[in-house]
C-alpha positions in Angstrom: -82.7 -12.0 -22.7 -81.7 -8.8 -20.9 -84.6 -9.8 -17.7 -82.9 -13.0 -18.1 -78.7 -11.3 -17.4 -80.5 -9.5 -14.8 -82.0 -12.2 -12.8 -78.7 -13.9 -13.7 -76.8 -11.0 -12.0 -78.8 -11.4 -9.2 -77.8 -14.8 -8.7 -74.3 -14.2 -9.2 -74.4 -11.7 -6.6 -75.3 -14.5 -3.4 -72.7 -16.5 -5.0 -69.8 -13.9 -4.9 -71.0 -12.7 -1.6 -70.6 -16.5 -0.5 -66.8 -16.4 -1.9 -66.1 -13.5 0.1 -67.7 -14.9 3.5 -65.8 -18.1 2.2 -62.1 -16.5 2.1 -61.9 -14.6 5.6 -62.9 -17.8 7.2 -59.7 -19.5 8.0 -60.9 -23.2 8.1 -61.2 -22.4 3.9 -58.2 -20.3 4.1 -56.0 -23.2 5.7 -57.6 -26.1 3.1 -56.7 -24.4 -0.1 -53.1 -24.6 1.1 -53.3 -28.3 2.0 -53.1 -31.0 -0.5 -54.2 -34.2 1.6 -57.5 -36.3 1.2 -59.1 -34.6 4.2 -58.8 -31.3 2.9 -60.1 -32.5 -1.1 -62.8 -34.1 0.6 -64.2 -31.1 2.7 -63.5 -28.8 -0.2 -65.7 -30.9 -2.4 -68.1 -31.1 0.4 -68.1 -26.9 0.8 -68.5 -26.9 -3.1 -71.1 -29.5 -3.5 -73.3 -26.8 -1.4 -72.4 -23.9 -3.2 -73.6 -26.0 -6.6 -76.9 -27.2 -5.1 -77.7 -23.1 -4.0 -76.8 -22.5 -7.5 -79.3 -25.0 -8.4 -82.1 -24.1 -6.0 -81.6 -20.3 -7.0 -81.8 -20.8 -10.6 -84.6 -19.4 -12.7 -87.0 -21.3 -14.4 -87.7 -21.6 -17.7 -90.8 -23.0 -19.2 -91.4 -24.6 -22.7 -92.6 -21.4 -23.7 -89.3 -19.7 -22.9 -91.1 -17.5 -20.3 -88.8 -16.9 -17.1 -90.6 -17.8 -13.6 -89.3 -16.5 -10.7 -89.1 -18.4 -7.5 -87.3 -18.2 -4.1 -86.0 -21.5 -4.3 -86.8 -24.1 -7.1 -87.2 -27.3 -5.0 -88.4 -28.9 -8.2 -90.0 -28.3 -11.8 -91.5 -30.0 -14.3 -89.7 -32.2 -16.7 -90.3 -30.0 -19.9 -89.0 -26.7 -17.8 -85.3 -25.9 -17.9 -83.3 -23.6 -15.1 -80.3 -20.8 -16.0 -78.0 -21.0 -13.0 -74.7 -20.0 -11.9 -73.8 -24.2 -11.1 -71.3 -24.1 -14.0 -69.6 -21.0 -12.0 -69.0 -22.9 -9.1 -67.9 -26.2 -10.6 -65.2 -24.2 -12.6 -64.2 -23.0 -9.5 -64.1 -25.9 -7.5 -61.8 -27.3 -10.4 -59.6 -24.3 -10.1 -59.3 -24.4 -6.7 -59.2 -27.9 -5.7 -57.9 -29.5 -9.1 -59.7 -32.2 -11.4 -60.3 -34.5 -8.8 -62.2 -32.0 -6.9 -63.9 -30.4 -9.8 -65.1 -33.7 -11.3 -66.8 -34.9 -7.6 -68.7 -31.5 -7.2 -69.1 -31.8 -11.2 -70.8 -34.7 -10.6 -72.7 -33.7 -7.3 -74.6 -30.3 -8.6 -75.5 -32.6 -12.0 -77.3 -35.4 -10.0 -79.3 -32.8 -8.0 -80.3 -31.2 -10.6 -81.2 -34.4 -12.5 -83.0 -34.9 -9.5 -84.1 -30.9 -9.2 -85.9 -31.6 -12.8 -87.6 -34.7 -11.7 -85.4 -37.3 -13.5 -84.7 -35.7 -16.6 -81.8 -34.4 -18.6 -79.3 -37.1 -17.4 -76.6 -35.2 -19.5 -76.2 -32.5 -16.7 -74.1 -35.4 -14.5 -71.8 -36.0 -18.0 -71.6 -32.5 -18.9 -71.1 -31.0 -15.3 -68.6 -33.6 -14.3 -66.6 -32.9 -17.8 -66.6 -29.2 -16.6 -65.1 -29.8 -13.4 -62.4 -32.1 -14.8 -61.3 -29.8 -17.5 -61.1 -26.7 -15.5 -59.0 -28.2 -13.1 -56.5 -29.9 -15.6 -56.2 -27.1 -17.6 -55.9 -24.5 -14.0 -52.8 -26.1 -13.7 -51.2 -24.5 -16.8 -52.1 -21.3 -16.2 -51.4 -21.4 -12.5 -49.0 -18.3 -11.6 -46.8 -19.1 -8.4 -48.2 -19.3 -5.2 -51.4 -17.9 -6.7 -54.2 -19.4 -8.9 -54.8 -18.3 -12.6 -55.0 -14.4 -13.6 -58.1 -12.5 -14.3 -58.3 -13.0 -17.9 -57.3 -17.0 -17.4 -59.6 -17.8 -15.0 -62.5 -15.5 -17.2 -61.2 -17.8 -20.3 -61.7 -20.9 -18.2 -65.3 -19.6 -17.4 -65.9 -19.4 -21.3 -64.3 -22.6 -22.1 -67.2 -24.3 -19.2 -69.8 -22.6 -20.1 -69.3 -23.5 -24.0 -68.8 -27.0 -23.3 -72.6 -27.1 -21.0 -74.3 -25.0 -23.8 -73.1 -27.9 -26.6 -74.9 -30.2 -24.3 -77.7 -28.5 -24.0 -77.4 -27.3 -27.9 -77.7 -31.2 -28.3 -80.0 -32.4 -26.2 -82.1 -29.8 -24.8 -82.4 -27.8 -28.1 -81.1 -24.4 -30.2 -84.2 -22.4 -29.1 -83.0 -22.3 -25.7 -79.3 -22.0 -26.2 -80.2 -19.0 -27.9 -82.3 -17.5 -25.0 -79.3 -18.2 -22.3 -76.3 -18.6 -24.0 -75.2 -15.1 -24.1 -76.2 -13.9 -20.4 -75.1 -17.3 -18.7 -71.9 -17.3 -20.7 -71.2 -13.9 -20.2 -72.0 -13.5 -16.0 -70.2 -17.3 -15.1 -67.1 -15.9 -17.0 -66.8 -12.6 -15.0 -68.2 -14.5 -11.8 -65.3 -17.3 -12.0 -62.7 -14.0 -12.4 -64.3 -11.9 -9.8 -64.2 -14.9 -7.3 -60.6 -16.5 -8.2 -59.3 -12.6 -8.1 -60.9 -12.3 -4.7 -58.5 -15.3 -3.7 -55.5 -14.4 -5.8 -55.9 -11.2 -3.6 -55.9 -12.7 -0.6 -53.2 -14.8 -1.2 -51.0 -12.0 -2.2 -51.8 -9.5 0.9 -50.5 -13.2 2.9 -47.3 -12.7 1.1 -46.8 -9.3 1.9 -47.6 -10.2 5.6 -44.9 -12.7 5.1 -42.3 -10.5 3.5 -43.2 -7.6 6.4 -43.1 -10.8 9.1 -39.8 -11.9 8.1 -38.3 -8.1 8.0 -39.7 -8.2 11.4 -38.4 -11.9 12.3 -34.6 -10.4 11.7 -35.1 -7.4 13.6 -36.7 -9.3 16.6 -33.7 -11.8 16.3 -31.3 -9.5 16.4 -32.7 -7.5 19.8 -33.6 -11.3 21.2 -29.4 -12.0 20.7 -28.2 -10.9 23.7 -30.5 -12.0 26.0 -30.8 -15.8 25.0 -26.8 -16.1 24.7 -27.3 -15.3 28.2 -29.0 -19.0 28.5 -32.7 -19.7 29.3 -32.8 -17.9 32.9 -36.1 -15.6 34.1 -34.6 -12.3 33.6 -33.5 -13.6 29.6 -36.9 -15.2 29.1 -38.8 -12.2 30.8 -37.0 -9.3 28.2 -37.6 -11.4 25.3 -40.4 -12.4 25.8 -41.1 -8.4 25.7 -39.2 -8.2 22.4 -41.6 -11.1 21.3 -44.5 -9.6 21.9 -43.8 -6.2 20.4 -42.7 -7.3 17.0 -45.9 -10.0 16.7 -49.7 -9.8 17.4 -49.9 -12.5 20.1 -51.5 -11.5 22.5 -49.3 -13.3 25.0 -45.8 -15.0 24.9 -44.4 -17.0 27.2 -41.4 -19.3 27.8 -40.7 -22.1 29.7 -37.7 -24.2 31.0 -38.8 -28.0 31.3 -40.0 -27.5 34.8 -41.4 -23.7 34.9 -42.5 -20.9 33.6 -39.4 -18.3 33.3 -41.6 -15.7 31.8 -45.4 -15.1 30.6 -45.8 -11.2 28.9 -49.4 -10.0 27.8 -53.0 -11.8 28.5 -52.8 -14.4 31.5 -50.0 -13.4 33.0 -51.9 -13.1 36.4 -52.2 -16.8 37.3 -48.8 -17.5 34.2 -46.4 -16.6 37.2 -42.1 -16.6 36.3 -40.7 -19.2 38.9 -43.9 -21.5 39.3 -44.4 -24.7 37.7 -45.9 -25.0 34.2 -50.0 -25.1 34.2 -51.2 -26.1 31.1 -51.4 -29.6 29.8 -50.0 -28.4 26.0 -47.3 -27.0 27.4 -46.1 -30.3 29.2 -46.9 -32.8 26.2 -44.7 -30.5 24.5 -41.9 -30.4 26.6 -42.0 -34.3 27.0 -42.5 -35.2 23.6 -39.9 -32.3 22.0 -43.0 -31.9 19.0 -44.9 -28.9 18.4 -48.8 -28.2 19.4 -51.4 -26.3 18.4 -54.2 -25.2 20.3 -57.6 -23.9 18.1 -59.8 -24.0 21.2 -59.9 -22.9 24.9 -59.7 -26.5 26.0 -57.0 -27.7 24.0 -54.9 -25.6 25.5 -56.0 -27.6 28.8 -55.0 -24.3 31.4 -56.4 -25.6 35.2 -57.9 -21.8 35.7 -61.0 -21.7 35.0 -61.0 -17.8 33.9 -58.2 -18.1 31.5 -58.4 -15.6 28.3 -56.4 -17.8 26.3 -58.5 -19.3 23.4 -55.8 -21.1 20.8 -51.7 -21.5 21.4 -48.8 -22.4 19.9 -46.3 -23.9 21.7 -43.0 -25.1 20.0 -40.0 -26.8 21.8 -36.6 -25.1 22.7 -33.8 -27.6 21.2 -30.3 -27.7 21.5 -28.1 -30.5 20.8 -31.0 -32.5 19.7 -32.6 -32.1 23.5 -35.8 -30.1 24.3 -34.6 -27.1 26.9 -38.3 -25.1 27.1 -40.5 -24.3 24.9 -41.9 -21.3 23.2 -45.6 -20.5 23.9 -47.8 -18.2 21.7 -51.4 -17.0 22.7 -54.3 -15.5 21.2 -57.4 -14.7 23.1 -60.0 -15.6 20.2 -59.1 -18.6 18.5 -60.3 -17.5 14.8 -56.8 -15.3 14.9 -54.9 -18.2 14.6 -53.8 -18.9 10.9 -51.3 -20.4 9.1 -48.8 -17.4 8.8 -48.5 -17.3 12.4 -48.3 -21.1 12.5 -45.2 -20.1 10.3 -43.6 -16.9 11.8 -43.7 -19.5 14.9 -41.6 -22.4 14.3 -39.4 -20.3 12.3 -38.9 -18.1 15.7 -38.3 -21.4 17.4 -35.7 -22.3 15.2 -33.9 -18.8 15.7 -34.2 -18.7 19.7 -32.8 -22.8 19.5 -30.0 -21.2 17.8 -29.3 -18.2 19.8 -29.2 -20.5 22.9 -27.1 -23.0 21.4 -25.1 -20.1 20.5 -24.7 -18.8 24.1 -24.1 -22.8 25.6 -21.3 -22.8 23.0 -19.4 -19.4 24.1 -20.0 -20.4 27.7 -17.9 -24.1 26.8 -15.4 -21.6 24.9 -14.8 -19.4 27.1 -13.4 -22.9 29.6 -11.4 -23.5 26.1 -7.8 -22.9 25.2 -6.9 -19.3 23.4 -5.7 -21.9 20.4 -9.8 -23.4 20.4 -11.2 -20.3 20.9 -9.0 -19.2 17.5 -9.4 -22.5 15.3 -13.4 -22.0 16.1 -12.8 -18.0 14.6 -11.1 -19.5 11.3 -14.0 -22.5 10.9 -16.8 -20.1 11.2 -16.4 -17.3 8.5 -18.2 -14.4 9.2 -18.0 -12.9 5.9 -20.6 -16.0 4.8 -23.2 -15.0 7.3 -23.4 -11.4 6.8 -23.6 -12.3 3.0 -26.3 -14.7 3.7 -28.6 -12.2 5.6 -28.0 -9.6 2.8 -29.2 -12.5 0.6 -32.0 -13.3 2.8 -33.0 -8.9 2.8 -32.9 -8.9 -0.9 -34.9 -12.3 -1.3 -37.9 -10.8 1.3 -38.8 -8.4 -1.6 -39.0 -10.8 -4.5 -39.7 -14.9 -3.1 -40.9 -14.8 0.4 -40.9 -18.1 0.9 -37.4 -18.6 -0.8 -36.3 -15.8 2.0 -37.4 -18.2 4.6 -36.2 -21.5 4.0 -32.7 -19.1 3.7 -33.2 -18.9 6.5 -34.2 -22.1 7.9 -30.7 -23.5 5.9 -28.5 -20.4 7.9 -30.1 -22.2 10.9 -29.1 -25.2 10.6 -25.7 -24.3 9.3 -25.2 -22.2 12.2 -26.3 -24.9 14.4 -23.9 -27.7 12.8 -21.1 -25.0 13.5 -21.9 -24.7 16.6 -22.0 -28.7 17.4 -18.7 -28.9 15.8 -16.8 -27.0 18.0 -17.4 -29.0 21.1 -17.0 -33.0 19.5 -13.7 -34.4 18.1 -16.3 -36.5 15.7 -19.6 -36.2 14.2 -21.4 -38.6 12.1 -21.0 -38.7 8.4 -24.5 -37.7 7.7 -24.4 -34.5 10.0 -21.3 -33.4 8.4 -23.1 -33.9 4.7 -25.8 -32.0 6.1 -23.8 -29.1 6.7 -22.2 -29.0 3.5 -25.9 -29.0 2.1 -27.0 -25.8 4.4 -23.5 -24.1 2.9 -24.4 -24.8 -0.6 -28.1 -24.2 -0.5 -27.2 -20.7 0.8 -24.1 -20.4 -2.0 -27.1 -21.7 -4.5 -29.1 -18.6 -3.3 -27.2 -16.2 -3.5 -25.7 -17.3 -7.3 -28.2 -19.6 -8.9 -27.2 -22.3 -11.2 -23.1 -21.4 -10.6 -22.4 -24.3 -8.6 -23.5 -28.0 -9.3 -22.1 -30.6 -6.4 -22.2 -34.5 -7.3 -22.0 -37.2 -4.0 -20.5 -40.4 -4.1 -20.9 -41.4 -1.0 -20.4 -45.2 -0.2 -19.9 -45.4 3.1 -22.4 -46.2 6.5 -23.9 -42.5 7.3 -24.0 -43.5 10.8 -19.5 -43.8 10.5 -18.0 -40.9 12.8 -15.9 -38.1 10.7 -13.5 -35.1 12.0 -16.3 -31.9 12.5 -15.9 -29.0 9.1 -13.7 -32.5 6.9 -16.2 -31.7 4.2 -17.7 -27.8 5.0 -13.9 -26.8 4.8 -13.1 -28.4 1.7 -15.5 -27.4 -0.2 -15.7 -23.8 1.0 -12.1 -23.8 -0.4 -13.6 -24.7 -3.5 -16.4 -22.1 -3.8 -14.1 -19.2 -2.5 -10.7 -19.7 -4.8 -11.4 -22.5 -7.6 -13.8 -20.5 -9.7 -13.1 -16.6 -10.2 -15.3 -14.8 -12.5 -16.8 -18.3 -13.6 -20.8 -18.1 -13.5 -21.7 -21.7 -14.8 -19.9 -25.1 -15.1 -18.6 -25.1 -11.9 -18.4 -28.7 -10.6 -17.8 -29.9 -6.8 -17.4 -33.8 -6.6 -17.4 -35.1 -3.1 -16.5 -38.9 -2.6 -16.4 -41.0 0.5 -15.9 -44.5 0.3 -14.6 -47.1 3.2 -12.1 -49.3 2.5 -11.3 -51.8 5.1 -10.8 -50.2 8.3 -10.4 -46.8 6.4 -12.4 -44.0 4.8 -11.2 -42.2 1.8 -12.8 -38.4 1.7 -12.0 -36.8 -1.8 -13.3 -33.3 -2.9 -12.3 -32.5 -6.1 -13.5 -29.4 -8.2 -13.1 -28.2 -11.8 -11.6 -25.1 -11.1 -8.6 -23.0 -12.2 -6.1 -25.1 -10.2 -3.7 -23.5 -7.9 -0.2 -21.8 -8.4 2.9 -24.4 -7.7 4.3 -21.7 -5.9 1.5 -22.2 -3.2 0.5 -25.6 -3.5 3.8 -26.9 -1.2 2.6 -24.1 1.7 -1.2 -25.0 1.3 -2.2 -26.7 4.5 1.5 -26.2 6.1 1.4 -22.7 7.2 -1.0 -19.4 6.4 -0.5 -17.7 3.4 -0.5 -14.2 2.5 -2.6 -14.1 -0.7 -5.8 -11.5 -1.9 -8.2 -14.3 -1.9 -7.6 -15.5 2.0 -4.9 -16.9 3.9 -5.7 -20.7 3.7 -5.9 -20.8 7.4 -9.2 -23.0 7.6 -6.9 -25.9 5.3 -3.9 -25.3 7.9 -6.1 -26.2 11.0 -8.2 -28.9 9.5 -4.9 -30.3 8.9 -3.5 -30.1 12.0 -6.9 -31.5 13.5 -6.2 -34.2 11.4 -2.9 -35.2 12.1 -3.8 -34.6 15.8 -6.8 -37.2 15.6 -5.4 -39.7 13.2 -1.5 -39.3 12.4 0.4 -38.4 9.6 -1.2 -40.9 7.7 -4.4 -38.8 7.3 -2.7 -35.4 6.5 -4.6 -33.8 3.4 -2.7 -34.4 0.0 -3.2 -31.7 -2.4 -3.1 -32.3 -6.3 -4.1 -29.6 -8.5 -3.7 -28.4 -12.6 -5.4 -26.2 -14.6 -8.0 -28.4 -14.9 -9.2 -28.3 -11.2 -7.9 -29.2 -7.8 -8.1 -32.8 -5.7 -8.0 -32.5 -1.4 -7.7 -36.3 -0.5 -7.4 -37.5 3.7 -7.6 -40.7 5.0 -9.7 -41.4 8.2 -9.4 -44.1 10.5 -13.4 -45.8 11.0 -12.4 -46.5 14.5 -9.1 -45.9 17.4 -7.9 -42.5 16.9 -5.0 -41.3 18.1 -6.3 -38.6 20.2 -9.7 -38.3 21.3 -8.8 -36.8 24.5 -11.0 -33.3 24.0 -14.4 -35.5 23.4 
């Protein structure tokens, strides 16, 4: 028994070696993360080899219970049996992949070796595709978040596969030899599933440390990349951060484009990448033209015209503002085996940042042609004390959910964008408007989980035009003064129906109500008041009554039961539309 845990031990040694080749190839890296056909099917097909070397490097075992060893066991006699490490890998492949995966290579690794042993001991396909089904169904318990199962699981898993062959083999195959492998095989394929899931799991959590150290770096780079793009998209904005770019990332080359030229190429390249000539490579234009990102994983796919180009793999993501593609953002390595996921990631979240910053800088350069009372009813829409709150929110996340961190992020984004639309259009459509009440409250919801809970009823066309911040203001109103010191229960209703040639918006909340002494004044004028001056209500209701008439003032009901903000839109002729 002990020559046979040391010939075992041998064998579990390729196999682990194999995981760790297997994890720092990022083909394998980028499948485990996928859950499509494609990637099931290569995973089964990368695990269906791993269970036939288990089988080839098995050691025999005659009737004699004597222990033969071979190089590779191409075949053996019908009466011989092997000890392997196949259950090993079929646990794994059920871990990693799920039932559906582990039952395929379950079933794979038991034909060859019913073929392996000459066209005996049919149970192997039963018991090795039973194996690969339970370990994955029961993976999924014992799953932790973003990671497969812990050390002792995934040992426990290992134990519960390797019992469930040896009853098969108890059954058909006979006690004598259960008793010879039992032990060894039970023991090694339980610490080889651990060792090789823990080999993952650790991978997977130095990833989300890059992350958390990537999106630290993301709002540092953001905030030195500010005052350049606010500039616009111009060579000497492009050139410095593009500098910035490169510094806080690994790329070995960044460039940006306008939708004609290059404006600015830092790092590898940049002798035939020139600022002020037309764009070379093919990526770069299907890009622009299309407004969808590209990613480039060889040389040629990049398609640059110069033959002696370093770059090997790209990313290159469009420049949007106002739903039209500016430039685009292009990211180089010069060997193509750097390119992973996470920078797939730290990518189009740049994108998204730099699309804001510009719109950002497009909208002060229309404000600054506004009037001073523009300028000031943009200050009161956009409240700054939000967005510092929600980048505190987003620091505090990066050290606990990484991920959580950065679709924060992506949601201050796109509120910051919708802001940034509404200051220029008298009207937006309903569903851009509902949007930007989502990005508010996703943020609210991050910062106080479970306080808020909003209800639609929404029964209107989404495509019908609504005043810009009719919705975001109204319920902002509610979040800041409706519920004080109240953690759960708190209940936003928004309703939008069309009547006729009318819509009827409604936000009502189940909040404290408001004094009678302020409800006359709320709307009319600003208020002096510790919890805000109620200057946001005053110019939404002055936009309007400037839009639509009197008839669509808000009308303000409120008790100690909560408070109602109800205005009446016109679906088509405003009064005014004149700043359109």
């Amino acid at each position: 028994m002990f020559s046979l845990f040391i010939l075992l031990l041998q064998r579990l040694g390729i196999i682990l070696v194999l995981a760790f080749l297997l994890v720092n190839v990022s083909f394998f890296r980028k499948l485990i993360t996928k859950k499509t056909l494609k990637a099931a099917t290569a995973l089964i097909a990368i695990f269906a080899v791993f269970t036939i070397i288990s089988n080839l490097t098995g050691v025999e075992i005659t009737r004699d219970n004597s222990l033969v060893q071979a190089p590779f066991l191409t075949g053996l006699p019908q009466s011989d049996s092997i000890a392997n490490t196949r259950t090993l890998v079929i646990t794994v492949a059920g871990i990693i992949g799920g039932p559906f995966v582990g039952s395929i290579v379950g079933f794979i690794g038991g034909l060859h070796r019913v073929i392996q042993g000459n066209f005996s001991d049919y149970f192997y396909i039963v018991s090795s595709t039973l194996v690969g089904f339970v370990s994955g169904t029961l993976a999924k318990r014992f799953s932790q978040r973003d990671s497969y199962p812990a050390s002792w699981a995934s040992a426990a898993l290992g134990l519960l596969a390797e019992s469930i062959q040896m009853v098969f083999i108890g059954i058909f195959s006979g006690l004598a030899l259960v008793k010879l492998i039992i032990i060894p095989m039970m023991l090694l394929n339980s610490i080889g599933v651990s060792v090789f899931i823990s080999i993952l799991n650790a991978y997977l959590s130095n990833e989300q440390q890059l992350k958390a150290v990537q999106t630290h770096d993301v709002l540092n780079l953001a905030n030195r990349t500010l005052p350049y793009f606010r500039q616009g998209l111009n060579i000497n904005s492009a050139q410095q951060a593009c500098r910035i770019i490169k510094e806080y990332t690994n790329f070995d080359a960044v460039g940006i484009t306008d939708r004609i030229n290059v404006l600015a190429h830092v790092g590898a390249g940049k002798d035939h990448h020139l600022a002020g000539q037309a764009v070379l490579t093919d990526l770069s234009k299907h890009v622009i033209a299309s407004g969808t990102a590209r990613f480039a994983y060889h040389k040629n796919e990049i398609g640059c015209p110069n033959a002696n180009c370093p770059l090997a793999s790209a990313i290159v993501l469009p420049l949007r503002v106002n739903d039209k593609t500016i430039g685009a953002l292009k990211m180089y390595f010069t060997k193509a085996e750097r390119l992973t996921t996470v920078e797939e990631n730290l990518a189009q979240g740049l994108a998204l940042i730099f699309s804001s910053q510009l719109a950002l800088g497009m909208a002060e350069e229309q404000s600054k042609l506004a009037s001073d009372a523009e300028i000031k009813s943009l200050q009161a829409q956009i409240n700054p004390h939000f967005f510092f709150n929600a980048i505190n929110t987003v620091n505090a996340l990066m050290r606990t959910n990484v991920e959580q961190a950065r679709a924060a992020l992506l949601q201050l984004s796109t509120f910051f964008r919708s802001s940034l639309q509404g200051v220029t259009a008298t009207q937006i459509p309903l569903k851009q408007e509902k949007e930007h009440v989502n990005s508010y409250m996703s943020l609210e919801q991050t910062r106080f989980p479970d306080k808020y809970t909003v209800i639609y009823n929404i029964d209107a066309d989404s495509e019908v035009k609504v005043p810009p911040f009719c919705l975001q203001v109204l319920v902002e109103n509610s979040v800041r003064h409706a519920f004080p010191n109240r953690r759960k229960g708190n209940i936003i209703r928004i309703s939008v129906k069309q009547q006729e040639q009318s819509l009827i918006i409604v936000v009502a909340d189940n909040g404290i109500g408001i004094k009678k002494e302020l409800l006359t004044r709320l709307g009319q004028e600003t208020i002096a008041s510790s919890t805000g001056t109620g200057t946001a209500l005053v110019n939404l209701n002055r936009r309007l009554i400037g839009l639509y008439g009197n008839e669509s003032h808000l009308q303000i009901q409120s008790s100690e039961k909560g408070t109602t903000i109800k205005t009446i839109v016109p679906v088509s002729n405003p009064q005014n539309l004149s700043h359109q």
